[in-house]
ZADREN-271990 format. One record per atom (N, C-alpha, C): z, y, x. Coordinates in Angstrom, 2 decimals. Each point is the difference from the previous one (the first is absolute). Example, Ala and Ser with C-alpha at 12.3 -4.5 7.8 and 13.67 -1.06 7.14 Angstrom:
2
[node [7.80, -5.69, 13.19]]
[node [0.00, 1.19, -0.89]]
[node [0.00, 1.20, 0.90]]
[node [-0.72, 1.05, -0.35]]
[node [0.06, 1.19, 0.82]]
[node [0.73, 1.09, -0.77]]
! end
This chain:
80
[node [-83.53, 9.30, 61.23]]
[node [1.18, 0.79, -0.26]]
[node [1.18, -0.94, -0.22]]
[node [0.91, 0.32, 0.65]]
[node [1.32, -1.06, -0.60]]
[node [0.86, 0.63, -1.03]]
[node [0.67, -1.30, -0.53]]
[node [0.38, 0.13, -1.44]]
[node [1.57, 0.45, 0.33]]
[node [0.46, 0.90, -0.39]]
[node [1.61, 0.22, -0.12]]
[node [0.76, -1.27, -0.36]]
[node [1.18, 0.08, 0.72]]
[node [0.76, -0.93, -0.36]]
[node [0.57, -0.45, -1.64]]
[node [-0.27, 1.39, -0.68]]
[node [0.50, -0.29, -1.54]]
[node [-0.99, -0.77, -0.36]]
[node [-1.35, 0.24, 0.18]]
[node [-1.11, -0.24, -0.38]]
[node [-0.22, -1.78, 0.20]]
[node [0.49, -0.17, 1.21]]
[node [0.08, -1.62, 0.35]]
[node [0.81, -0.24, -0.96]]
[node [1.32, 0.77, -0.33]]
[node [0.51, -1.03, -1.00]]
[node [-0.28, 0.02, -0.91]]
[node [-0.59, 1.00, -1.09]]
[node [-0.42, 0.04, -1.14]]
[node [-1.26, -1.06, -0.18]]
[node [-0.80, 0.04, 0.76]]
[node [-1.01, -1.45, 0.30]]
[node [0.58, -1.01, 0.10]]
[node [1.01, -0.44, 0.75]]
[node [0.71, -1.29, -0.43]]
[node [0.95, -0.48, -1.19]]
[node [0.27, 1.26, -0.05]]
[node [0.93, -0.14, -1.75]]
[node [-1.02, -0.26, -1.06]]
[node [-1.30, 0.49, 0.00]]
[node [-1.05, -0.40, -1.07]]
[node [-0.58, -1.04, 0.28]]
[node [-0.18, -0.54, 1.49]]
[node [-0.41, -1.69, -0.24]]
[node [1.25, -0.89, -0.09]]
[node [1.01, 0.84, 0.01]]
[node [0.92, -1.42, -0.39]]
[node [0.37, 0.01, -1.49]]
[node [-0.22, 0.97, -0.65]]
[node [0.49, -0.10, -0.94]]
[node [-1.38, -0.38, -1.00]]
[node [-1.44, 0.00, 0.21]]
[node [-0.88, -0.15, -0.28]]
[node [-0.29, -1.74, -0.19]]
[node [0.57, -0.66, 1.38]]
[node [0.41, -1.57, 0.25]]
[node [0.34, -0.37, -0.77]]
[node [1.18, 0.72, -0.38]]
[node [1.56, -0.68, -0.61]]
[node [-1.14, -0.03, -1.72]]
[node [-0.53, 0.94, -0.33]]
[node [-0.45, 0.42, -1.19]]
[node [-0.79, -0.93, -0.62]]
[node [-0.99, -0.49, 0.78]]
[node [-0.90, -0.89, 0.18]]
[node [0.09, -1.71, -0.14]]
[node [1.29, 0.12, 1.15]]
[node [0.61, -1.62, -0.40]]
[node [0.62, 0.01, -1.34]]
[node [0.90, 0.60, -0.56]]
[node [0.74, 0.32, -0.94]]
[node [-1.12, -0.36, -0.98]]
[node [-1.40, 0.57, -0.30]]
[node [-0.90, -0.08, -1.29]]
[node [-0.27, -1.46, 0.55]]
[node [0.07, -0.32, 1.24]]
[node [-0.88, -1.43, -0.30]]
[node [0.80, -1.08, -0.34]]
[node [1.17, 0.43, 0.51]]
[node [0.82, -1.36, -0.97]]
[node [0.33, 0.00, -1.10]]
[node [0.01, 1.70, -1.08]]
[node [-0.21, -0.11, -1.28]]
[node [-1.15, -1.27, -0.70]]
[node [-0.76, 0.52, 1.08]]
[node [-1.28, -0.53, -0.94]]
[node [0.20, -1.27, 0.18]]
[node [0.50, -0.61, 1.57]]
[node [0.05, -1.33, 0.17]]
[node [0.99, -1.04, -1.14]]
[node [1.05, 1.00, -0.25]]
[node [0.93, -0.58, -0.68]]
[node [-0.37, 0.25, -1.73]]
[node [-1.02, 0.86, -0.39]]
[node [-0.62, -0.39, -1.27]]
[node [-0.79, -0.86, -0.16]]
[node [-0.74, -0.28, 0.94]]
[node [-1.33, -1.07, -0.04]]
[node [0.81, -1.47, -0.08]]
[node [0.91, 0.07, 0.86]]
[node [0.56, -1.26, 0.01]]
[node [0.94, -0.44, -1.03]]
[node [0.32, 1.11, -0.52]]
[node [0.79, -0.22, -1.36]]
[node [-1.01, -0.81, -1.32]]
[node [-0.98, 0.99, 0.21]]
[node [-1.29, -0.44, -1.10]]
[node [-0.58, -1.48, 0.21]]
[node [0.21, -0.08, 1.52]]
[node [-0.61, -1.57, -0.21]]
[node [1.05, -1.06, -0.06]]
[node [1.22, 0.37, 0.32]]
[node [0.58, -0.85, -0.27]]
[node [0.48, -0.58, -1.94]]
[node [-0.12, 1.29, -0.48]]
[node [0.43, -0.33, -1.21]]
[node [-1.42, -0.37, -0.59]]
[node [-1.02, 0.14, 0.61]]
[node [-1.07, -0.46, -0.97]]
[node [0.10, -1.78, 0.12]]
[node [0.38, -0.92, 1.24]]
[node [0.28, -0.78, 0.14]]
[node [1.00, -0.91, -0.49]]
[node [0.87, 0.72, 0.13]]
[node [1.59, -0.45, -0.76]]
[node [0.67, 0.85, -1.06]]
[node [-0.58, -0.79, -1.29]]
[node [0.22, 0.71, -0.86]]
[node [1.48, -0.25, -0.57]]
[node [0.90, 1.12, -0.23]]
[node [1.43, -0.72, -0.52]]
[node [0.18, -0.04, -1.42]]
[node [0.30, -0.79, -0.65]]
[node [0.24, -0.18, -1.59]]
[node [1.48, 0.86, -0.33]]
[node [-0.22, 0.87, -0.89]]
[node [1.16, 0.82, -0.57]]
[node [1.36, -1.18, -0.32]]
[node [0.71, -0.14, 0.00]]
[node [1.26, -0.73, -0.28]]
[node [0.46, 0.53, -1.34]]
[node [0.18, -0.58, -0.96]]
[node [0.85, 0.47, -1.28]]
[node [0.91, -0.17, 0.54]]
[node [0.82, 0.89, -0.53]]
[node [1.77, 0.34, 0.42]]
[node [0.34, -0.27, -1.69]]
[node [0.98, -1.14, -0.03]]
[node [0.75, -0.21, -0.95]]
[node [0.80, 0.94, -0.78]]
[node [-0.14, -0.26, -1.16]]
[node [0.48, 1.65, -0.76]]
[node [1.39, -0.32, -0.52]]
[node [0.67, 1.19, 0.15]]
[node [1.68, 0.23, 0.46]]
[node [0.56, -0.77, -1.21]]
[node [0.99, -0.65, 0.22]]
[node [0.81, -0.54, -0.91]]
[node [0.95, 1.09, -0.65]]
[node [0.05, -0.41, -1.69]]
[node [0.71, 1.32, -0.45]]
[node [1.51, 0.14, 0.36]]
[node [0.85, 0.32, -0.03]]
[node [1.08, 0.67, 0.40]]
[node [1.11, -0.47, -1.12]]
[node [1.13, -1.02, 0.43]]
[node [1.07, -0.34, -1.56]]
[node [0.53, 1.25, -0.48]]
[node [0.33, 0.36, -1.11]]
[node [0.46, 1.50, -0.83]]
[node [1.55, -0.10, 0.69]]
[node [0.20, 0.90, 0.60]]
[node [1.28, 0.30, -0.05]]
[node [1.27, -0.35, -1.06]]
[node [1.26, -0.53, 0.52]]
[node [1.31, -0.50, -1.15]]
[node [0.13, 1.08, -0.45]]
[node [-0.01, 0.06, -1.52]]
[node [0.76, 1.76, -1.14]]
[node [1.00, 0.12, 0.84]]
[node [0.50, 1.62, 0.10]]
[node [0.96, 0.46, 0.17]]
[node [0.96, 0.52, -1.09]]
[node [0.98, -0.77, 0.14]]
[node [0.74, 0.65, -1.45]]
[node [0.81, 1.00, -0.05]]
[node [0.31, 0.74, -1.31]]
[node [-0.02, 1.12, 0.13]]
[node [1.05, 0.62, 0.54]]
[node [0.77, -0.40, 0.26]]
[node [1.24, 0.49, 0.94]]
[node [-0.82, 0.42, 1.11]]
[node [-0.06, -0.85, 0.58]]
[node [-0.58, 0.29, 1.31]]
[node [-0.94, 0.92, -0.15]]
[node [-1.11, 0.42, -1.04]]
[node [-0.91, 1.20, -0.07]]
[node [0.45, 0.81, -0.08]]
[node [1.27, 0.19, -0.52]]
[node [0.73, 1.35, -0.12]]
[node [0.72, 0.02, 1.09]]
[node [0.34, -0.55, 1.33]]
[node [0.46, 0.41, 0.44]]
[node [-0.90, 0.92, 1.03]]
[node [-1.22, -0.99, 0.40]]
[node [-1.11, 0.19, 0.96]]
[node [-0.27, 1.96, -0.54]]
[node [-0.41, -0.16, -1.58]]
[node [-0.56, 1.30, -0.49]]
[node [1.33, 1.13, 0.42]]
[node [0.82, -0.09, -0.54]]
[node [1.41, 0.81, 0.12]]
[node [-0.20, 0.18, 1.80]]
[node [-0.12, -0.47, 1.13]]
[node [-0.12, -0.18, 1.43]]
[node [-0.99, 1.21, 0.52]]
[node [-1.01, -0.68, -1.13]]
[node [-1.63, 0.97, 0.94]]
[node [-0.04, 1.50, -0.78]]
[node [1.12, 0.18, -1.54]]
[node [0.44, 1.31, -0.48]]
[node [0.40, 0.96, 1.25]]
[node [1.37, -1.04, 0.15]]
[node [0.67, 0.83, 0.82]]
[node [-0.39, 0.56, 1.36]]
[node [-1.10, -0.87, 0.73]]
[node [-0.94, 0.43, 1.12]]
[node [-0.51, 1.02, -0.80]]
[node [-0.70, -0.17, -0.40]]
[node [-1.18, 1.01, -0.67]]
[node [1.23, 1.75, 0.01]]
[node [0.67, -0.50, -0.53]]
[node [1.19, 1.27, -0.52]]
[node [0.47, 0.50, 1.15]]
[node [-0.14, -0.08, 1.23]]
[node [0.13, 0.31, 1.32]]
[node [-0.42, 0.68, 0.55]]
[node [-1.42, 0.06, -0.18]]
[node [-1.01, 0.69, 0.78]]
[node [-0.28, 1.07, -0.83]]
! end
């Protein structure tokens, strides 16, 4: 009996996509296996990362200037 033309393609759309499916798992696997042996081989040592230097305190602001900054972010505030 011959196969309809949809039918040819639906048969070729499932072995190609069956291919594609197939290669796809094997280079998962290829590319886990090879991961595993490579790191079982070459092992990398964690690096300490030098711990942050503290930060100089900011110059006082004197108080003029706080009152002006505060009186500034009032008057924003008083805006909205």
């Amino acid at each position: 009996m011959q196969d309809t033309l949809v039918q040819q393609g639906m048969d070729l759309m499932f072995t190609g996509m069956g291919t594609v499916f197939v290669f796809l798992t094997l280079l998962v696997i290829g590319t886990l296996a090879m991961s595993t042996i490579v790191s079982h081989f070459f092992h990398v040592e964690e690096v300490e990362l030098p711990k942050p230097v503290a930060k100089e305190k900011a110059a006082p602001v004197n108080k003029k200037t706080l009152a002006v900054i505060q009186a500034a972010v009032h008057a924003h505030r008083a805006k909205k």
